[in-house]
PLY file of the C-alpha trace (Angstrom):
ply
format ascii 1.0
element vertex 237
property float x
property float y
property float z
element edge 236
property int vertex1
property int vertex2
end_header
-4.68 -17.35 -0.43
-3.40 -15.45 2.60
-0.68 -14.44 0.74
-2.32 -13.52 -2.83
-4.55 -11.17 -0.67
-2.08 -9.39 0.80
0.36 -8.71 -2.16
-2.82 -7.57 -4.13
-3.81 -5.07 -1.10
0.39 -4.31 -1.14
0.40 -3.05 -5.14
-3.28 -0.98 -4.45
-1.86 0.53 -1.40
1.47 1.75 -3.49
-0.92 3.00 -6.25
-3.04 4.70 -4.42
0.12 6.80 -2.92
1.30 7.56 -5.89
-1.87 9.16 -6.91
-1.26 11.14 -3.76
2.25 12.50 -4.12
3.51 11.53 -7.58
5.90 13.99 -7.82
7.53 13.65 -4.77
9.88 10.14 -4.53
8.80 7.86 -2.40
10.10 7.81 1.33
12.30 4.78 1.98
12.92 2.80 5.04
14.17 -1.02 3.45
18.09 -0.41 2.72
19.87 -2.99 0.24
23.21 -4.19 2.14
24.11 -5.72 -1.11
25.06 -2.50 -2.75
27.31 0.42 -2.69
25.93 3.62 -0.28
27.89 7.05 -1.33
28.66 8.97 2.18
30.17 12.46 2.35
31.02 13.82 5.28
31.38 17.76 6.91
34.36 17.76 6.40
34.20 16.85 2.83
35.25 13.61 3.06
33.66 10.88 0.80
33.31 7.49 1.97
32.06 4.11 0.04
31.10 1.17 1.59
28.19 -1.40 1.76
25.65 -0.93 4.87
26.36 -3.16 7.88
23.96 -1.57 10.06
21.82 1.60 10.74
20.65 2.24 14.17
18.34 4.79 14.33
15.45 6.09 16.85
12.22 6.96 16.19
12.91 6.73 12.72
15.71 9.14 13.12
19.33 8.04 11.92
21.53 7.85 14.83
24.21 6.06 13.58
25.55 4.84 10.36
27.71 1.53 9.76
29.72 0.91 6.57
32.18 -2.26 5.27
34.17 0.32 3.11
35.93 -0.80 0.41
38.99 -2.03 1.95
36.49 -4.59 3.94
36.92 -2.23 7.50
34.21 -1.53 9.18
33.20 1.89 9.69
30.96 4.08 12.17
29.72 7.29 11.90
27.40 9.43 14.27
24.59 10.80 12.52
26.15 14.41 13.04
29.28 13.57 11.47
27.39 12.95 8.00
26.68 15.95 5.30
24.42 14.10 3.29
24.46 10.31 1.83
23.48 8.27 -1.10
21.75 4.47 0.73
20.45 1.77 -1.96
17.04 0.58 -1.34
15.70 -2.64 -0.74
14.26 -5.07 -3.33
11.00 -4.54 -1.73
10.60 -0.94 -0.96
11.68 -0.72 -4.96
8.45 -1.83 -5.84
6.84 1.32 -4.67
9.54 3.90 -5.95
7.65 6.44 -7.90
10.24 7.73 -10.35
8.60 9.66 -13.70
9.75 12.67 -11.95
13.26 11.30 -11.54
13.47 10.61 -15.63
12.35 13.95 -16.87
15.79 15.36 -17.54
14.76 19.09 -18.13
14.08 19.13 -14.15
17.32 18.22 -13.62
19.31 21.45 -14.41
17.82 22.99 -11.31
19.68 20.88 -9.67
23.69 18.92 -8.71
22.30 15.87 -7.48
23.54 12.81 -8.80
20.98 11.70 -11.40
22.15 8.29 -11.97
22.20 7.40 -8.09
18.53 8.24 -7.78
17.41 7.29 -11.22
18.95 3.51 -9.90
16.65 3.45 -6.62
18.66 5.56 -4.05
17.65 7.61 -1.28
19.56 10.99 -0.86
19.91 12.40 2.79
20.59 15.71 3.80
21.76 17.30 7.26
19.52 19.82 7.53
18.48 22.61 10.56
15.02 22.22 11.36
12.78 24.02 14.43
11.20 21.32 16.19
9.55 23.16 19.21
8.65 26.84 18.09
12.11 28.37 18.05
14.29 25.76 19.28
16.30 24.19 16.32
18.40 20.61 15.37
20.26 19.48 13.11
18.51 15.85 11.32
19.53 13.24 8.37
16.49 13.90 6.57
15.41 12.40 3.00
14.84 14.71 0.27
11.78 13.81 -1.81
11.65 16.25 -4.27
15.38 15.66 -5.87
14.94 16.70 -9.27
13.07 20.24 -8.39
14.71 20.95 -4.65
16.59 24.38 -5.97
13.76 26.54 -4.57
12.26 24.85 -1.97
13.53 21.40 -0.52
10.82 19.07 0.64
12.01 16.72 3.26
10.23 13.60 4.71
8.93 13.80 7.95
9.68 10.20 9.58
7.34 11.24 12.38
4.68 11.52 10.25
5.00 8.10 9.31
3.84 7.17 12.69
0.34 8.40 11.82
0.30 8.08 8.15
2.01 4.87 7.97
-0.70 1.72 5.92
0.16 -1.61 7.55
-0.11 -4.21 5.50
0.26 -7.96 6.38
2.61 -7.08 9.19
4.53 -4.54 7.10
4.55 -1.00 7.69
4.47 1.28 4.44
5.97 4.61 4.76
4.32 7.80 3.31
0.78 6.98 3.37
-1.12 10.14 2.64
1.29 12.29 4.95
0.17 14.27 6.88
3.43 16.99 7.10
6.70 17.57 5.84
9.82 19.79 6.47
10.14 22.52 4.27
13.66 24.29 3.72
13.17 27.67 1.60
16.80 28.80 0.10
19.18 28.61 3.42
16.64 29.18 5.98
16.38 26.84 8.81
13.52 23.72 7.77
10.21 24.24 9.20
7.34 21.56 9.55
4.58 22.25 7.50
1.22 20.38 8.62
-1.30 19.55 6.10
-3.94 21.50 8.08
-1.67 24.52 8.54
-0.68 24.34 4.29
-3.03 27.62 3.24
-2.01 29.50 5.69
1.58 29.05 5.27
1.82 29.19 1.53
3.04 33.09 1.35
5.94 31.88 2.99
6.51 28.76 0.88
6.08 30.87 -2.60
7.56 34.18 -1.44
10.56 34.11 -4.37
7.16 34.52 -6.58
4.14 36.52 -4.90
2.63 36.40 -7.92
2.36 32.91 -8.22
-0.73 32.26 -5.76
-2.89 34.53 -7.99
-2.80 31.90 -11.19
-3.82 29.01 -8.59
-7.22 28.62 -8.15
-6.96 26.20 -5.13
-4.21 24.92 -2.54
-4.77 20.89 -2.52
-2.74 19.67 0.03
-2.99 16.33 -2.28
-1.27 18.13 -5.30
1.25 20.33 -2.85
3.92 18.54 -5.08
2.41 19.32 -8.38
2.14 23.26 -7.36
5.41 23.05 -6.04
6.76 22.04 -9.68
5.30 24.53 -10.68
6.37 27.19 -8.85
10.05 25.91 -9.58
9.29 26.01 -13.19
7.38 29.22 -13.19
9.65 31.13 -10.93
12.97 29.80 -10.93
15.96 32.24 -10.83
0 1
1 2
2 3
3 4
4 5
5 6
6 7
7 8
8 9
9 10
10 11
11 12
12 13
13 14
14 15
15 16
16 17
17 18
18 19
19 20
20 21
21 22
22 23
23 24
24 25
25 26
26 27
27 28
28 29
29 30
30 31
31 32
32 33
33 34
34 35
35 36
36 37
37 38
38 39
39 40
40 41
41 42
42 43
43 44
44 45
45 46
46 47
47 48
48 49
49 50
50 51
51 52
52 53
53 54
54 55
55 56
56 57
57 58
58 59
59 60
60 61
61 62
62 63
63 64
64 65
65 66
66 67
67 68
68 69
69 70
70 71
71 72
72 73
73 74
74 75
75 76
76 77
77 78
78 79
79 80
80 81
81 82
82 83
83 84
84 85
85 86
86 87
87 88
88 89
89 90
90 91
91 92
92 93
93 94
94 95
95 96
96 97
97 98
98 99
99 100
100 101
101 102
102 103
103 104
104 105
105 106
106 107
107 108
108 109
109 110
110 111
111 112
112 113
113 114
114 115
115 116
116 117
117 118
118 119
119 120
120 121
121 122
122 123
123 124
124 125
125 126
126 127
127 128
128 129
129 130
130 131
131 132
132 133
133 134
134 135
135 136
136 137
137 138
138 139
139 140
140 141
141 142
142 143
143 144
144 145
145 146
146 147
147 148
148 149
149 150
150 151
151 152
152 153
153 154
154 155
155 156
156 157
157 158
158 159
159 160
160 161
161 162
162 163
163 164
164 165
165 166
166 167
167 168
168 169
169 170
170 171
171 172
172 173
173 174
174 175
175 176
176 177
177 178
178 179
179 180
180 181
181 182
182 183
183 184
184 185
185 186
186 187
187 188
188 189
189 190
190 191
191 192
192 193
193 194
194 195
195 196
196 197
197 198
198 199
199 200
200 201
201 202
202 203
203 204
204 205
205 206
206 207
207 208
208 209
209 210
210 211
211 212
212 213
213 214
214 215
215 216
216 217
217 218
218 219
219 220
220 221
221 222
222 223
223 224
224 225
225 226
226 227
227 228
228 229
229 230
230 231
231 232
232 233
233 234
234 235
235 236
């Protein structure tokens, strides 16, 4: 009964965040070690392999460990990797949110690989961000808005997840109702944008389209995503 209960409370909790942030893809923390992860590196380097182990901090990637495809094992420091391609898990599938990922007219805004994401993966992106007024660092973060990212890039705050986080029957569910995100406009460093601070920094987010803010009647924090497509949409180069 124990268990009916929670896998019931499990699908409601999944729904209820996609009514939140439907247009963003779910944040991912489960990674399959069954499948192939795509790695490229500064350099340009690309690397293949199947995850052996990911040692991270505070949700942070610290360190990523591959069997490549010649069976060696492989180690990178987070700072080494450009951005990567890692397979989720069977169960944080269940709450992938992906009508956004299917519409293919998004997808010319865009050189993601389609098929990667389309099939469940995450995409990670070294990225700048200020972290303590001015000072900056450089972070793996997970881009959740793949398929519309060519204006602004919306990146998953894994701190938030700390706060925003549902447990559910001993299981931690990442991206419930979150309460910021980091926000990278064109090549500008990443900034965090809090939910409480989202009117005030909206000039800033829309700036390629002053305009814009006129035809919106309210800023939802709850439909930041759906304003954000938009925008893309509306004012895209």
């Amino acid at each position: 009964m124990r268990i009916v209960i929670t896998t019931i409370a499990l699908f409601i909790s999944l729904s209820l965040m996609g009514q939140n942030n439907k247009f963003f893809v779910k944040a991912v923390d489960g990674f399959s070690k069954k499948k192939m992860s795509y790695l490229t590196l500064m350099d340009g380097t690309e690397v293949t392999g199947k995850i052996k182990k990911l040692k991270r901090k505070k949700w942070l990637f610290e360190k990523v460990i591959i069997i490549d495809e010649n069976d060696k094992k492989r180690e990178f420091e987070a700072n080494e990797i450009k951005s990567m391609y890692l397979p989720q898990s069977g169960l944080d599938k269940l709450g992938k949110m992906s009508d956004m990922l299917s519409d293919a007219t998004q997808w010319e805004k865009t050189d993601l690989n389609q098929e990667y994401l389309e099939d469940g993966y995450a995409y990670f992106e070294s990225t700048e961000v200020y972290y303590k007024k001015k000072k900056k660092k450089v972070l793996l973060l997970q881009l959740i808005n793949p398929s519309f990212s060519g204006e602004v890039k919306v990146f998953y705050d894994p701190t938030a997840g700390e706060s925003a986080g549902i447990g559910i029957g001993g299981m931690n569910i990442a991206g419930g109702g979150d309460k910021s995100f980091y926000i990278k406009i064109g090549d500008d460093t990443a900034f965090k944008l809090k939910k409480k601070e989202y009117k005030k920094q909206a000039e800033d987010i829309f700036s390629t389209c002053p305009d814009y803010l006129r035809k919106v009647k309210k800023l939802n924090w709850e439909k930041f995503g759906e304003t954000l497509l938009d925008y893309t949409n509306t004012c895209s180069k």
